[in-house]
C-alpha positions, 0 to 999 in steps of 0.5 A, spaced: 076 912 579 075 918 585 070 923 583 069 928 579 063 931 582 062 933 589 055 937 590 054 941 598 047 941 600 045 946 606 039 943 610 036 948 614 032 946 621 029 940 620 030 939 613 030 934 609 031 931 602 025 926 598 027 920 597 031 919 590 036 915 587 042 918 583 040 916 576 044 912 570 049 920 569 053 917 575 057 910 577 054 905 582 058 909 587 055 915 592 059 917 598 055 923 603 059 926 608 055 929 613 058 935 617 055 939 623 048 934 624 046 927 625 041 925 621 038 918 619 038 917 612 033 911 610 034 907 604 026 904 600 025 899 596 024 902 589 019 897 586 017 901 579 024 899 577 026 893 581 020 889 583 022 882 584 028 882 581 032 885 586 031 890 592 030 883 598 029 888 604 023 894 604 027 899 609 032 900 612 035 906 615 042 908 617 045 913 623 048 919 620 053 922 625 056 929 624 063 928 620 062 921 618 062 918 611 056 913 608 058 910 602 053 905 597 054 901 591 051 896 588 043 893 590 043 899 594 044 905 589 040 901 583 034 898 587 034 903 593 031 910 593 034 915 599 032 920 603 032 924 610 025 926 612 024 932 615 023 933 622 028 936 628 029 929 630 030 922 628 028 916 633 033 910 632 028 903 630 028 896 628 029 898 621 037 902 623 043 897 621 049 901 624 046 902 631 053 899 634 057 903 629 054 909 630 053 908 638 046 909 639 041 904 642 033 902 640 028 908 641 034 913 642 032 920 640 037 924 635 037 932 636 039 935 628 043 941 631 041 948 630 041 951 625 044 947 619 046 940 616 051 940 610 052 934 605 057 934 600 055 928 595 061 925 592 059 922 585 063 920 578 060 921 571 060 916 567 061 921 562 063 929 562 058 933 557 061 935 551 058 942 549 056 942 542 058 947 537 055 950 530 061 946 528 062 940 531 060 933 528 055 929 532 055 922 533 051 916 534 053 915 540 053 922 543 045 922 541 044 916 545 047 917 550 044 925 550 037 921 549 037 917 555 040 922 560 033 927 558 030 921 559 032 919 565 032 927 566 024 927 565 023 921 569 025 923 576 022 929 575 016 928 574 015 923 580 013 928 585 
């Protein structure tokens, strides 16, 4: 199904975003588009919800190059936080999966350009909230579901 949400986030300088996962709101599926910057993106075991059950490899990390598409899925999007550490340049490492498709060699240095990096995150919800009204009939259903998105809400919030 294609997405029906796209967020666009500006990073100024240098910044970056904290590692997170995008949560049980969304389908297993996250498309970044990065536009007018590299960056490198890096990809961290989340132990506290996968352990030894999923989640094999304790980092990795992938070139981003200005205009292109990551795409993840799968133990990716449900073992893996994500994020992009703040710093004005990136040094390519062991840890980096995509040097022949990025074109980038070991040790590289990649500038972020100045002044900005935009991402448009391209993500399907499960579900669209409904807005209730004085006369609308909750059910079952809708409460579970508003049960678990709150809490799934204080969780990540309550991480930092």
């Amino acid at each position: 199904a294609p997405p029906n949400q796209v967020l666009l986030n500006e990073y100024r300088d240098g910044e970056g975003i904290d590692p997170h996962k995008d949560g049980p709101l969304y389908q297993r599926l996250a498309c970044i588009v990065s536009l007018e910057s590299d960056a490198v993106i890096d990809f961290s075991l989340d132990k506290v919800e996968c352990g030894e059950k999923g989640g094999t490899i304790p980092k990795r990390s992938v070139v981003l190059r200005r205009n292109s598409c990551l795409s993840f899925t799968g133990e990716a999007y449900d073992c893996y936080k994500h994020g992009i550490m703040t710093r004005h340049s990136d040094v390519v490492g062991s840890e980096v999966i995509n040097i022949a498709e990025a074109n980038v060699e070991p040790g590289e240095e990649i500038l972020r350009a100045y002044p900005r990096r935009l991402s448009l995150t391209l993500r399907r919800l499960e579900r669209v909230e409904r807005h209730f009204d004085e006369f609308d009939i909750v059910t079952t259903e809708d409460e579970v579901e508003m049960k678990r998105r709150k809490a799934w809400w204080f969780r990540s919030i309550s991480e930092k």
